[in-house]
BAMARDREN-48630 format. One line per 8 residues: number of its first residue (from 1); for each residue x, y, z of N, C-alpha, C. Coordinates in steps of 0.05 Angstrom, whole numbers, plus 5000, padded with zeros to 4 digits. Each point is the difference from the previous one (the first is absolute). Layout:
! BAMARDREN-48630
NUM> X:Y:Z:X:Y:Z:X:Y:Z; ...
***
This chain:
! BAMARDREN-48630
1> 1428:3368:0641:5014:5024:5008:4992:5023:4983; 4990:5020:5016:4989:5018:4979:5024:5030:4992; 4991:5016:4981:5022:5018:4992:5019:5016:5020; 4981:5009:5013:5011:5018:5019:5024:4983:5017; 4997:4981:5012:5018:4982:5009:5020:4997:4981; 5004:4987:4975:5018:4992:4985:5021:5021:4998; 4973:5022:4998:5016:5036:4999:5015:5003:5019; 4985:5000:5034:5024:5003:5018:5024:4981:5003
9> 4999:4973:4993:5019:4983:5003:5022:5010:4978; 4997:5013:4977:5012:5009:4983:5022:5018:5003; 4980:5021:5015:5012:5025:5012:5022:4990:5029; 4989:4982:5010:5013:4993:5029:5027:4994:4990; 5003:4979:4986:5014:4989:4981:5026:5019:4987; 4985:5023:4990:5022:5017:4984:5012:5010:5023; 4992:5018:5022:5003:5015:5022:5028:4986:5011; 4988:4974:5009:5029:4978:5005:5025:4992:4983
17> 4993:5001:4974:5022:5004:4987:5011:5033:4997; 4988:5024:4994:5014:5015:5001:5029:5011:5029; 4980:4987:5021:5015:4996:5033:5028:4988:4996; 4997:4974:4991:5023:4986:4991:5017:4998:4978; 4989:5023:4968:5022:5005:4989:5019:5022:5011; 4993:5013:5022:5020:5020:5022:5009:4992:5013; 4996:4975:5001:5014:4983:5031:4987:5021:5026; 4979:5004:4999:4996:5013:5021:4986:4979:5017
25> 4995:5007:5031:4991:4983:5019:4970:5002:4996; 4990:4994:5014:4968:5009:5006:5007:5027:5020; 5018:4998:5010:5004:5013:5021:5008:5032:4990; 5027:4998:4982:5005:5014:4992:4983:5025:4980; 4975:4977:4983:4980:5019:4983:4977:5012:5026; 4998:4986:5017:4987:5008:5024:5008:5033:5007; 5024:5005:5002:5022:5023:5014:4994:5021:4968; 4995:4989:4980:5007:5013:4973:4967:5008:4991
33> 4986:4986:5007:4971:5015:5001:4978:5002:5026; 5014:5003:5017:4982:5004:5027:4973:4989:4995; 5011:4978:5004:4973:4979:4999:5013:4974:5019; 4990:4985:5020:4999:4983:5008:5015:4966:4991; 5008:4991:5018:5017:4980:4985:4979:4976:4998; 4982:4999:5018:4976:4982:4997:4981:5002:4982; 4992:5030:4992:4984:5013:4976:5016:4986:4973; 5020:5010:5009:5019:4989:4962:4999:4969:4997
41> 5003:4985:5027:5002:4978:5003:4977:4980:4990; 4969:5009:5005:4972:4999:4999:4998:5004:4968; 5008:5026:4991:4995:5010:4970:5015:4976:4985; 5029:4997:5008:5006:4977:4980:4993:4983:4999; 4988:4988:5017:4981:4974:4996:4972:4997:4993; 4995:5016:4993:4978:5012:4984:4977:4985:5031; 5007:5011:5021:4974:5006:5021:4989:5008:5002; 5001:5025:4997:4987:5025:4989:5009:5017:4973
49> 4971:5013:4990:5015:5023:4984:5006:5028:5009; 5022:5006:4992:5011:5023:5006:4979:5033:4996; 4998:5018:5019:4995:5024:4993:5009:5012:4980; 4982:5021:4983:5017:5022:4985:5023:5008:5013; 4992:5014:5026:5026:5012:5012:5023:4982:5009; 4991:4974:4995:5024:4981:5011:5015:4995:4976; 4982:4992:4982:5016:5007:4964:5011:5020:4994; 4992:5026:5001:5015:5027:4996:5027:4992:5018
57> 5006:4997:5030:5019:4995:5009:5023:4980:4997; 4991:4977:4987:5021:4982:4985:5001:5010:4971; 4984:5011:4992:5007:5011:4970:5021:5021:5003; 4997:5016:5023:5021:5020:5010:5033:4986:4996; 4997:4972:5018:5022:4991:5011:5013:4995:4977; 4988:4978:4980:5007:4985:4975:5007:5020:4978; 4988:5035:5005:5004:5010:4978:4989:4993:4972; 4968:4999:5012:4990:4995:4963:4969:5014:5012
65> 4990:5001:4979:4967:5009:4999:4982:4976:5013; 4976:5005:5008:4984:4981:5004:4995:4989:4974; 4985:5001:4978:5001:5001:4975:5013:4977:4999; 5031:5010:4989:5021:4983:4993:4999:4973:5021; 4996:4998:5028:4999:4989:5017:4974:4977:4992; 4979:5005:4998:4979:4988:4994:5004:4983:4965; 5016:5022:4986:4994:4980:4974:5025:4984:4997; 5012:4998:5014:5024:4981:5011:4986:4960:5005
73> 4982:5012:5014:4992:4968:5002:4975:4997:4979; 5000:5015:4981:4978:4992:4981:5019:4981:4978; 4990:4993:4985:5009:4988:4967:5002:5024:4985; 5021:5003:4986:5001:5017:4969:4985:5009:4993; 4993:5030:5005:4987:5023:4991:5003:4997:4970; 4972:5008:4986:4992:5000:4973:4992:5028:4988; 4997:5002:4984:5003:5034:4988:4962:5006:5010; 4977:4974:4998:4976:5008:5008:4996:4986:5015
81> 4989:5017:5034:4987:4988:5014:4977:5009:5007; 4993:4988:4986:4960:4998:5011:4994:5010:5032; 4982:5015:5006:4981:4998:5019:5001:4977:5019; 4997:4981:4994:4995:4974:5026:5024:4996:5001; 5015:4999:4979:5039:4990:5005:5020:5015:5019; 4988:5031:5014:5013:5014:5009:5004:4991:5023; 5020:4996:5021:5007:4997:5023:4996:5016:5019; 4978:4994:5023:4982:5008:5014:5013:5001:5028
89> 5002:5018:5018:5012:4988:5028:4980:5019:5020; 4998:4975:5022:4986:5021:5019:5007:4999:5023; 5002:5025:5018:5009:5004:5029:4980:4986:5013; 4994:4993:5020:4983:4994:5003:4996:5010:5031; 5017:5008:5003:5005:5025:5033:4993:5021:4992; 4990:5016:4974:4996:5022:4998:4972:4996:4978; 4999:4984:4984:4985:5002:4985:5009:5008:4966; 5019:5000:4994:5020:5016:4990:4993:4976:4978
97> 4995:5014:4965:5004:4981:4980:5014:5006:4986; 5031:4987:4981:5011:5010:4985:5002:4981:4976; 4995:5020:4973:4996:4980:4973:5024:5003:4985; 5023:4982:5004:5023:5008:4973:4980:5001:4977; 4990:5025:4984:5008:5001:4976:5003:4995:4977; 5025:5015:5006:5015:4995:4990:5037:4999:5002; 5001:4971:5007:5026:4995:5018:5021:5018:4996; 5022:4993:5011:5027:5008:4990:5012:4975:4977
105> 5022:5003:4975:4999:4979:4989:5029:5008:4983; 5022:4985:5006:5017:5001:4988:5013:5036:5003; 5005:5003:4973:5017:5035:5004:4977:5028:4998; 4988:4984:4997:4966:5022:5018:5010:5013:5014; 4993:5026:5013:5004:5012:5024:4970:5011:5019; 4986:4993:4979:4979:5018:5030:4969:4970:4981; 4992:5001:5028:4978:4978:5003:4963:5015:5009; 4989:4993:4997:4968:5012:5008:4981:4984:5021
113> 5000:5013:5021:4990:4984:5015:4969:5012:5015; 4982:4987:4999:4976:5007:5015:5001:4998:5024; 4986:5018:5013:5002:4997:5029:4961:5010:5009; 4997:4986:5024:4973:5003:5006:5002:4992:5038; 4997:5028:5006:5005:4996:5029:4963:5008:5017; 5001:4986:5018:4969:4998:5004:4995:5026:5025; 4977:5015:4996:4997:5031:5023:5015:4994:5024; 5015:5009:5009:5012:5002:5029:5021:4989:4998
121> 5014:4976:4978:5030:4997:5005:5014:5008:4995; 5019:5002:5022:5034:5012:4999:5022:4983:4994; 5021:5007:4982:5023:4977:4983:5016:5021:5013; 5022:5002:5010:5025:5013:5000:5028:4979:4999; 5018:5024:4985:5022:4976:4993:5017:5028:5000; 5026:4983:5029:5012:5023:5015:5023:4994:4989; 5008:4997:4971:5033:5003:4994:4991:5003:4959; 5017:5015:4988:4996:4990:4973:5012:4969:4989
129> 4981:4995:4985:5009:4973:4983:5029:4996:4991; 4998:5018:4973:5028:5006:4987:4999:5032:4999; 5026:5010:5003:5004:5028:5002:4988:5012:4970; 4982:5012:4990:4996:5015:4973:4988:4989:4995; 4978:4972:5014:4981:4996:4988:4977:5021:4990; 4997:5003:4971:4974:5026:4992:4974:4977:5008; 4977:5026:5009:4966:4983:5003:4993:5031:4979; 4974:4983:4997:4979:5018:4992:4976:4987:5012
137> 4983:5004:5019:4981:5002:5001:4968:5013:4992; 4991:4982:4978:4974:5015:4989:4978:4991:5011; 4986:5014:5021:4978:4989:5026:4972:4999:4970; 4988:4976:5009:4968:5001:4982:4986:4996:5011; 5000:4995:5030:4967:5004:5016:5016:5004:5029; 4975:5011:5018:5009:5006:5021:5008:5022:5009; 5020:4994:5020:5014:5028:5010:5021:4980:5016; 5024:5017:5000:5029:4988:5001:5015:5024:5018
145> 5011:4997:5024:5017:5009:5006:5027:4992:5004; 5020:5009:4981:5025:4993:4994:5027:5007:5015; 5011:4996:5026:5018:5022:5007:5026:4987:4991; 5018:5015:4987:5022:4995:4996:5024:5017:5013; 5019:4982:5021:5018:5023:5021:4983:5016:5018; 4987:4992:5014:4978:5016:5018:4982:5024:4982; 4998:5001:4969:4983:5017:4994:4973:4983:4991; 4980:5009:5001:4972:4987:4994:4986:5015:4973
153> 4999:4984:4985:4986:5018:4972:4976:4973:4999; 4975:5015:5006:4973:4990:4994:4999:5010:4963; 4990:4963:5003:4991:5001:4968:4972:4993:4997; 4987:5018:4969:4974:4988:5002:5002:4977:4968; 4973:4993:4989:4996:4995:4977:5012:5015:4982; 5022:4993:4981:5009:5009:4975:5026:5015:5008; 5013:5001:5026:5019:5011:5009:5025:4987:4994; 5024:5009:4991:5028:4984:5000:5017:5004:5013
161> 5007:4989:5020:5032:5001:5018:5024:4999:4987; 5026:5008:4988:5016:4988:4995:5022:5005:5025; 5021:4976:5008:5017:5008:5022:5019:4978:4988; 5025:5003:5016:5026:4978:5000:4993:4982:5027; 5013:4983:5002:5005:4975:5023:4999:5016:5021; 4985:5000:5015:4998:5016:5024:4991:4976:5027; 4997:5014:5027:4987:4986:5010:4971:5005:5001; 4979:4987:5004:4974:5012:4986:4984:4975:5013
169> 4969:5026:5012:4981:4994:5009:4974:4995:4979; 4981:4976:4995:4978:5003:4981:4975:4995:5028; 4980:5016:4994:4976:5005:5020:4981:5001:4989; 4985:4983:4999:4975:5003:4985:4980:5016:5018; 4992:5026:4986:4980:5017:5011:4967:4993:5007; 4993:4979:4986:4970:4995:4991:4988:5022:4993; 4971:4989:4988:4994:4990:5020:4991:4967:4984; 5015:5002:4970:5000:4969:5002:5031:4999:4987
177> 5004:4973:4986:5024:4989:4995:5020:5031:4984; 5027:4997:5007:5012:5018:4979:5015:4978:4975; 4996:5007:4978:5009:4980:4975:5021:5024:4989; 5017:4990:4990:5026:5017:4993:5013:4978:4973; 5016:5004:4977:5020:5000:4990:5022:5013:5012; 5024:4986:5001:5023:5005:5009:5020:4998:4972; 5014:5011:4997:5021:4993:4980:5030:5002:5007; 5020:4980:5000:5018:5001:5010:5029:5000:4981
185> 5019:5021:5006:5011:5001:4980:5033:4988:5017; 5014:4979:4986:5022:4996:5020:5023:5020:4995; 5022:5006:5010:5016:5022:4997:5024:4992:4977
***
């Protein structure tokens, strides 16, 4: 069984328990993140892996960061994590790579996350996470168009976004990959 599997069974895993420390239905988190009762159904059983935007939308529901969400099914964050130790996830509907970092960890509040979206994909995530979540986005290659609340701010190399929890579009401009630092600060 190789990582990525262990990874999704991990994640499937937490997803199902967070469902059931609410006593919620399948049905009911279905209604609570407009997502499918068969999709949630599939995701917990680690059938498939979930989209960014399908994660953004239960991260919505559950009220936590992706971040926090992801280093949830890891083991105990350590003050150094190496390069290869960082937790890697990939969309694989978009192309979409994201590197915890540096996780969320105990009374921490903001985590660092790489992001590397490939020329032509679109991520949108139509609700905020947690209300007052801060980003900073610092773009290092590429070209990025960012819309947050229907506004669009094109970013180039060396550009910084900062915004709160919004709902928010990432577009990779090409005409090759856009690579970004993200920094997330919780409220």
């Amino acid at each position: 069984m190789g990582t990525e599997t262990v990874a999704d069974e991990r994640l499937a895993q937490r997803l199902a328990e967070l469902r059931l420390e609410r006593g919620w239905t399948l049905d009911e988190l279905a209604r609570r993140a407009d997502v499918s009762r068969s999709t949630l159904s599939r995701v917990e059983r680690a059938e498939v892996s979930p989209t960014a935007a399908l994660l953004g939308r239960l991260c919505g529901a559950y009220g936590r960061t992706m971040s926090r969400l992801l280093a949830e099914v890891e083991s105990g964050p350590v003050p150094l994590l190496r390069a290869e130790e960082q937790q890697v996830w990939r969309d694989e509907a978009t192309g979409f790579v994201r590197r915890s970092v540096s996780p969320p960890h105990g009374s921490l509040h903001a985590e660092i996350i790489e992001g590397r979206l490939p020329a032509g994909a679109d991520i949108a995530y139509d609700r905020p996470v947690l209300p007052g979540l801060e980003h900073h986005l610092w773009l290092f290659e590429g070209e990025l168009e960012l819309t947050l609340d229907g506004q669009a701010h094109r970013l180039a190399p060396g550009d910084c976004l900062r915004y709160t929890s919004t709902t928010c579009r990432f577009r990779s401009l090409g005409p090759g990959e856009a690579r970004y630092a993200l920094v997330v600060v919780e409220p």
